[in-house]
C-alpha positions in Angstrom: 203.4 168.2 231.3 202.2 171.8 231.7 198.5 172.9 231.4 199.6 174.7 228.2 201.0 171.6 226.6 197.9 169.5 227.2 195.5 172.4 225.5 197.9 172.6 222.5 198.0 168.7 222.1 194.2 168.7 222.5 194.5 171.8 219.6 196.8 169.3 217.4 194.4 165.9 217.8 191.2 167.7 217.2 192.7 169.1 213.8 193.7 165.9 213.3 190.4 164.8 214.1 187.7 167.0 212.6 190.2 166.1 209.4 189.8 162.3 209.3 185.7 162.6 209.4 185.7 164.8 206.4 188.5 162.9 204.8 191.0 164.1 201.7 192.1 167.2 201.3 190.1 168.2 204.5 193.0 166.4 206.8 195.9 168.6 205.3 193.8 171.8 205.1 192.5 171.5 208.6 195.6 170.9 209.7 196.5 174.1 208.8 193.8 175.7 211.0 195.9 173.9 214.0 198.8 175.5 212.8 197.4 178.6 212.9 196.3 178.4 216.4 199.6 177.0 217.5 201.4 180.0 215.8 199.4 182.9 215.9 197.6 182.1 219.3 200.2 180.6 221.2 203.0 182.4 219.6 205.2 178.3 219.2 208.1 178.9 216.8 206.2 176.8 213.3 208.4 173.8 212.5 209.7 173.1 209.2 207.7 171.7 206.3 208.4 168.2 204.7 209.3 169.6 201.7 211.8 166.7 200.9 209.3 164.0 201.2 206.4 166.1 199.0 208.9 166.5 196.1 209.8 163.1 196.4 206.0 161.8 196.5 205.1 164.2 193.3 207.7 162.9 191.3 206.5 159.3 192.2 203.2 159.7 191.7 203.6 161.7 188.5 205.5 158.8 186.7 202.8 156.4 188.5 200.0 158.4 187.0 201.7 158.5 183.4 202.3 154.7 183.8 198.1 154.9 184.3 197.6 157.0 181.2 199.5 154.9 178.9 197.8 151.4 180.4 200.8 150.3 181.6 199.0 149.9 184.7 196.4 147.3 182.8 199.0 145.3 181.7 199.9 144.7 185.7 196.5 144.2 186.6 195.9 141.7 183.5 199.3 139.8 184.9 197.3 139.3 188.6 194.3 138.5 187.2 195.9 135.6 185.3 197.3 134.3 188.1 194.2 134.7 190.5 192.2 133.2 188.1 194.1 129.9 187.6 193.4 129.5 191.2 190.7 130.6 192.7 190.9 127.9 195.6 193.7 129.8 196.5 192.4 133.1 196.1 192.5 134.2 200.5 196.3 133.7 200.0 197.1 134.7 196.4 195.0 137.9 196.4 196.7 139.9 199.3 200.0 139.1 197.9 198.2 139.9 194.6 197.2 144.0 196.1 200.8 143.9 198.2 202.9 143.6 195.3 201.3 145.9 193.0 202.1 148.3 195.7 205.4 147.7 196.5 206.1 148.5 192.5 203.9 151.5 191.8 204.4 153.3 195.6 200.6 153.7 196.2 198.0 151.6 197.6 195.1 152.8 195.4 196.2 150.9 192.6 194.1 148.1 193.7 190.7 149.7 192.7 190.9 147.5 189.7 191.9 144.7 191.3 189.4 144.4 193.8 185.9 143.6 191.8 187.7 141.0 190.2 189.1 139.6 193.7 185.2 139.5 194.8 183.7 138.1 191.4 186.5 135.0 191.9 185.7 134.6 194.9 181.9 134.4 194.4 182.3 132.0 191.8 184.2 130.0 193.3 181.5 129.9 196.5 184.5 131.1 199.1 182.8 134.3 201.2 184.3 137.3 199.3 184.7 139.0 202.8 188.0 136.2 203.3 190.1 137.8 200.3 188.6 141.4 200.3 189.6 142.2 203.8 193.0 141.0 204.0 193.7 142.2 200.1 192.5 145.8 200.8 194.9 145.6 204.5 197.7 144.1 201.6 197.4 147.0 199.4 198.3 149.8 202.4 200.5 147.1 203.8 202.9 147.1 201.0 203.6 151.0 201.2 206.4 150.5 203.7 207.7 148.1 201.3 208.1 150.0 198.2 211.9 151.9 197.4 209.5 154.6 196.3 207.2 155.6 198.8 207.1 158.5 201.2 207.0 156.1 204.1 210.6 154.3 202.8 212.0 157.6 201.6 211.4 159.6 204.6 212.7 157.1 207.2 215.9 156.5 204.9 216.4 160.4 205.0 215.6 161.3 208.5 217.6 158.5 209.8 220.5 159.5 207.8 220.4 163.0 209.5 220.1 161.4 212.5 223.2 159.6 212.2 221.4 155.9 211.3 222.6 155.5 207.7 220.1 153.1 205.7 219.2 153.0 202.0 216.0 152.2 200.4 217.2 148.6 199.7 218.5 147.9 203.4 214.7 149.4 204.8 212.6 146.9 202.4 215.1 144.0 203.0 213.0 144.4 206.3 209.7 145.0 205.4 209.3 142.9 202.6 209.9 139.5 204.7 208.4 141.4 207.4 205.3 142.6 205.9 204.6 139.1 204.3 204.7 137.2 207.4 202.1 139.5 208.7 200.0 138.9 205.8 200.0 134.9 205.2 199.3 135.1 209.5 196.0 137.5 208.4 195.4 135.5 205.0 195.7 132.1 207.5 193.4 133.6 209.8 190.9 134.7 207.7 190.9 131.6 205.6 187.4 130.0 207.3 186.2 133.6 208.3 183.0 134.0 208.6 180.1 131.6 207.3 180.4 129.8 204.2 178.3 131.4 201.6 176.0 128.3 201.5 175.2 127.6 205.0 174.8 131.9 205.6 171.4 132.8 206.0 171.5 136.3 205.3 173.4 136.2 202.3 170.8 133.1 200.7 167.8 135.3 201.8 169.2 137.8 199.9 169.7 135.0 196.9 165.7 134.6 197.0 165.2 138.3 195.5 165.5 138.1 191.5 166.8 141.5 191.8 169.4 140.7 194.5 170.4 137.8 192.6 171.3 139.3 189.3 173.2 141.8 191.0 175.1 139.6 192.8 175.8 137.1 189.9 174.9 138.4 186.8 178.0 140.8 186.2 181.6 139.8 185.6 184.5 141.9 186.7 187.4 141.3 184.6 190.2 143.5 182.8 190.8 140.1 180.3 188.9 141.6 177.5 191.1 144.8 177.1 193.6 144.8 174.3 197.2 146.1 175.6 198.9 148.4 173.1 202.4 147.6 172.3 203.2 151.7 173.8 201.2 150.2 177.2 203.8 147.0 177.6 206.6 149.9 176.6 205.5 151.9 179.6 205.6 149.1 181.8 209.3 148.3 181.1 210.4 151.9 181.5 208.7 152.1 184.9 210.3 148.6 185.6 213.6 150.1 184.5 213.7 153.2 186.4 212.7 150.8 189.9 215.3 148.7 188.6 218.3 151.2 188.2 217.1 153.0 191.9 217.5 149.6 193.4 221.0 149.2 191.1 222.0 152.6 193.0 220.7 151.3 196.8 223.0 148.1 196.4 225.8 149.9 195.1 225.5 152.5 198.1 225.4 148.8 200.6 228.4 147.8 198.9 230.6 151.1 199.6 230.5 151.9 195.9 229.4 155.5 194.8 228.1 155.1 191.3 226.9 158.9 191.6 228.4 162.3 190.9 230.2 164.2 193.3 229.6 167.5 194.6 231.9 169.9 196.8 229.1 171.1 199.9 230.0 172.6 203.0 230.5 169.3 204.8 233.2 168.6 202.0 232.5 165.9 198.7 229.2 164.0 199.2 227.6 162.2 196.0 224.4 162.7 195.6 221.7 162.4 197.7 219.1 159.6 197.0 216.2 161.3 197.6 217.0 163.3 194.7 218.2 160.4 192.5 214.9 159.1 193.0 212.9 162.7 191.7 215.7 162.4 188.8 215.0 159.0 187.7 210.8 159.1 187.9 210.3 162.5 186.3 212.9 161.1 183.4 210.8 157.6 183.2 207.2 160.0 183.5 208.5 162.0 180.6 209.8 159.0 178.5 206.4 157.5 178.8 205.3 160.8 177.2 207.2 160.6 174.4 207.5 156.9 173.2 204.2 155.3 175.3 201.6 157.6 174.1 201.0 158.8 177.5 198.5 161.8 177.8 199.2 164.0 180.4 195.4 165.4 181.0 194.6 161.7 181.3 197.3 160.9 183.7 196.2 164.3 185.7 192.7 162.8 185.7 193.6 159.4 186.7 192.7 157.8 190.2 196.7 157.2 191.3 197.8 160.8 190.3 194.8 162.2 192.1 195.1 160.5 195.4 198.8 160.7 195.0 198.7 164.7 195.0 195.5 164.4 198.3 199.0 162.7 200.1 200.8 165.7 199.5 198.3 168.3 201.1 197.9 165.7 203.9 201.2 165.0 204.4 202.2 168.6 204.4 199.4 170.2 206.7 199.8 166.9 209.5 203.7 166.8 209.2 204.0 170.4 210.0 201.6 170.6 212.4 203.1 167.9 213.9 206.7 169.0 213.6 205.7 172.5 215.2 204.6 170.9 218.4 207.0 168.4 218.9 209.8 170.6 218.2 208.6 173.2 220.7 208.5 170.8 223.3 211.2 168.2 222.7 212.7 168.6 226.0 209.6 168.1 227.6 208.9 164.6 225.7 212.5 163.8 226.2 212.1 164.0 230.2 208.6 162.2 230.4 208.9 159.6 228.1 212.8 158.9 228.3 212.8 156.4 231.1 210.2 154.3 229.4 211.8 154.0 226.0 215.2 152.8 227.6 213.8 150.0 229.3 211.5 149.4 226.5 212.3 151.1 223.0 209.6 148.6 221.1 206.9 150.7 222.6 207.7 153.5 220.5 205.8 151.3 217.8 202.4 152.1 219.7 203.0 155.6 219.6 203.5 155.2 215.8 200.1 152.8 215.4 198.0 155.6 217.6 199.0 158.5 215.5 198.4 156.2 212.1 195.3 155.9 213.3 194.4 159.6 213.3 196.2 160.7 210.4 195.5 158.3 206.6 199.1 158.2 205.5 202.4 156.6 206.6 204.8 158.3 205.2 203.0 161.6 207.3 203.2 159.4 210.6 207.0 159.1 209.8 207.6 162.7 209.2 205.4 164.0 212.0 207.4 161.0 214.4 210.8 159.8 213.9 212.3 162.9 214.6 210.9 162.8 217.8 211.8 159.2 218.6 215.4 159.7 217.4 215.3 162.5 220.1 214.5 160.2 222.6 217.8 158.0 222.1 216.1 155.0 220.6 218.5 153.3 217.8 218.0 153.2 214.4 217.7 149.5 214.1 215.1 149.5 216.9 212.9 152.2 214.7 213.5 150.4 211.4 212.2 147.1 212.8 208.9 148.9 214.2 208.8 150.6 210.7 205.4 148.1 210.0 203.6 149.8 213.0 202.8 153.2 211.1 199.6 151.5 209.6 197.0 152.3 211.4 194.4 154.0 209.5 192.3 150.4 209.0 191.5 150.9 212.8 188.2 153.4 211.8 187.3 152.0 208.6 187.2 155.0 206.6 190.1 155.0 204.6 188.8 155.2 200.5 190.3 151.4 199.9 188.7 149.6 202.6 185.2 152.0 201.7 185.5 151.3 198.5 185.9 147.4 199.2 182.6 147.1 200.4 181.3 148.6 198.0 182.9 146.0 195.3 182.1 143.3 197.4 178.7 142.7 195.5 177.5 139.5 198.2 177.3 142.2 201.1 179.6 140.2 203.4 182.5 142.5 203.3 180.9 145.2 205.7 181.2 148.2 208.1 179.7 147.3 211.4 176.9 148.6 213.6 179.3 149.6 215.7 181.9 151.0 213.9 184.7 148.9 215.0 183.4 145.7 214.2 184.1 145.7 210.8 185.6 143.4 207.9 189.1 145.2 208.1 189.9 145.3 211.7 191.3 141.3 212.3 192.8 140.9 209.4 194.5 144.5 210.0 195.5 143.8 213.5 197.3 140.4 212.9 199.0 141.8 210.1 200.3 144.9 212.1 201.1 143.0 215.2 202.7 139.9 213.1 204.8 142.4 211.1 206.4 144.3 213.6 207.5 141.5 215.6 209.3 139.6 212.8 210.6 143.2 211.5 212.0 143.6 215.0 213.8 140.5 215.2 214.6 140.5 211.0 216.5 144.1 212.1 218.2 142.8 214.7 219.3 140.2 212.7 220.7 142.0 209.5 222.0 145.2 211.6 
């Protein structure tokens, strides 16, 4: 590794960095400012843009944030609730899978901003330390992102793979994760089951209970989404977003299965049906625009809305990191080939802490999959290998300042769910490593097994 390249990776990690301390749009703009300095300074050829994976994550999002708009997504949260609140015993266990699920379905992890004050006020009630569902429910909710047919993460490793000659579909990829992903989160929910002190033998938290004022803060409010009526064009939006999921999963199987259920088109690599990155675009812009017409969903409300918002920040992340990534990489690919070739042959897994280090620089997964599968299908390392370590691109729980886990201890009215004094001892970071390190394992052996 040349004097040169070192400078220029120091260029691309400090964009990266200064990014992550201002946070949203700050990481993909920045970026940019690396870019520049890798183009114009250094004269490196610029890589090429994800543009399939933005298009893909806009057309997501947008149905997402319509499904939002109309209070589709109320009726979803009003379903967990139900269930979390007929057993609050259970609540460690029930509320991860609670956040996880919620994400697999909508594609987006900040769904569960809703979800969470009512995860703490069970808790509370039912005396369990809110930190013990919080933390693992908040790692649940970013968790479930390689999970879902319709995020970037699952969209981008079924396409780069494909041009990589590793053909997988959206249903093959979360046949993975989802058994994958879940064993990682009961080993985290197990684990953070007796966490901490109980609430009635901690002495910080009952000092706190001795102040009138800290008391009726902690007690007197009640988060719930029980009292909200669902309109008939809310439970209509739900099905149509149900209905577009289900007919993308009808087309993955079908695509398993040898059978092309899709139109045809002559290209210059002869008939191929079409690709299902665009079936996906297709088939949420036609449910976001249904929603519009029959589910009374307003589109300045949806454009306003929490999920469409932090859906379109993913975009100018993903965008600025990917192609800053992509120009570097793709500059020196020989280089990386020869230093790092002899190590992934006798150990391809190790590919996964790559992934995890750069996850926890840049706050997306489906960016950490642009910026890095390219590179490790460069280095010979098989498809099935990659797919298996697809759960190690979560990294961002590492420095708690990702918006969920911030915004966790903020809902978490008892003060146990907390950001350390020293940073890394925070509520997140065991529940988030036992996940991580439980997932991958069981995804590598779960690939090996099915491919």
């Amino acid at each position: 590794m040349t004097i040169t390249m070192i400078i220029q990776l120091l260029v691309v990690l400090g964009a990266l960095w200064v990014g992550s301390r201002y946070g949203s749009l700050a990481l993909g703009a920045i970026s940019g400012i690396g870019l520049a300095i890798l183009v114009f300074g250094f004269g490196l050829k610029p890589g090429t843009p994800p543009t399939d994976v933005i298009y893909i994550i806009i057309a997501a999002v947008t149905c997402a944030g319509m499904l939002q708009a109309s209070g589709g997504m109320d009726c979803m949260i009003q379903i967990a609730e139900r269930m979390l609140r007929k057993h609050p015993d259970r609540i460690t266990f029930l509320a991860p899978l609670c956040t996880f699920f919620l994400t697999v379905l909508v594609g987006t992890g900040h769904v569960v901003y809703t979800l969470m004050p009512i995860i703490c006020d069970i808790a509370l009630k039912k005396g369990i330390r809110p930190e013990r569902p919080c933390g693992v429910a908040s790692i649940a909710s970013q968790v479930g992102i390689t999970c879902s047919p319709i995020a970037a993460a699952v969209v981008a490793f079924a396409s780069i793979s494909a041009k990589n000659g590793f053909e997988v579909t959206n249903l093959q990829i979360i046949m993975v994760t989802i058994p994958a992903c879940l064993c990682g989160l009961m080993a985290a929910a197990a684990a953070s089951y007796r966490r901490g002190k109980d609430l009635d033998k901690d002495p910080v938290f009952q000092a706190r209970l001795k102040d009138p004022v800290q008391y009726a803060y902690i007690y007197g409010s009640n988060a719930t989404t029980l009292d909200k009526k669902i309109s008939p064009s809310a439970k209509r939006a739900v099905y149509v977003f149900l209905l577009a999921l289900g007919i993308i999963v009808v087309f993955s199987l079908a695509q398993m299965f040898g059978i092309n259920l899709l139109p045809e088109f002559e290209t210059d690599k002869g008939v191929k049906p079409l690709a299902m990155n665009l079936v996906i675009q297709i088939i949420m812009i036609t449910a976001a625009a249904l929603m519009i017409i029959f589910c009374k969903a307003e589109p300045k409300k949806a454009v306003g809305g929490a999920v469409w918002q932090s859906g379109m920040v993913a975009v100018v992340a993903i965008y600025g990191i990917a192609w800053l990534a992509d120009t570097y990489f793709s500059n020196y690919m020989t280089e990386m080939q020869a230093m790092l070739e002899g190590l992934v042959e006798a150990y391809p897994w190790t590919i996964a802490l790559a992934f995890f280090a750069v996850s926890v620089l840049i706050n997306s997964q489906g960016a950490v999959v642009v910026a890095m599968l390219p590179l490790a299908y460069s280095l010979g390392i098989d498809g099935v290998v990659l797919l298996g370590v697809l759960p190690s691109v979560y990294g961002y729980f590492f420095i708690p300042n990702y918006p969920s886990d911030i915004a966790t201890v903020n809902f978490d009215r008892s003060g146990t769910t907390v950001i350390g004094k020293y940073l890394l001892n925070h509520s997140f970071m065991m529940p988030g490593l036992v996940c991580v390190i439980t997932s991958t394992a069981a995804g590598y052996v779960l690939a090996q097994l099915f491919f």
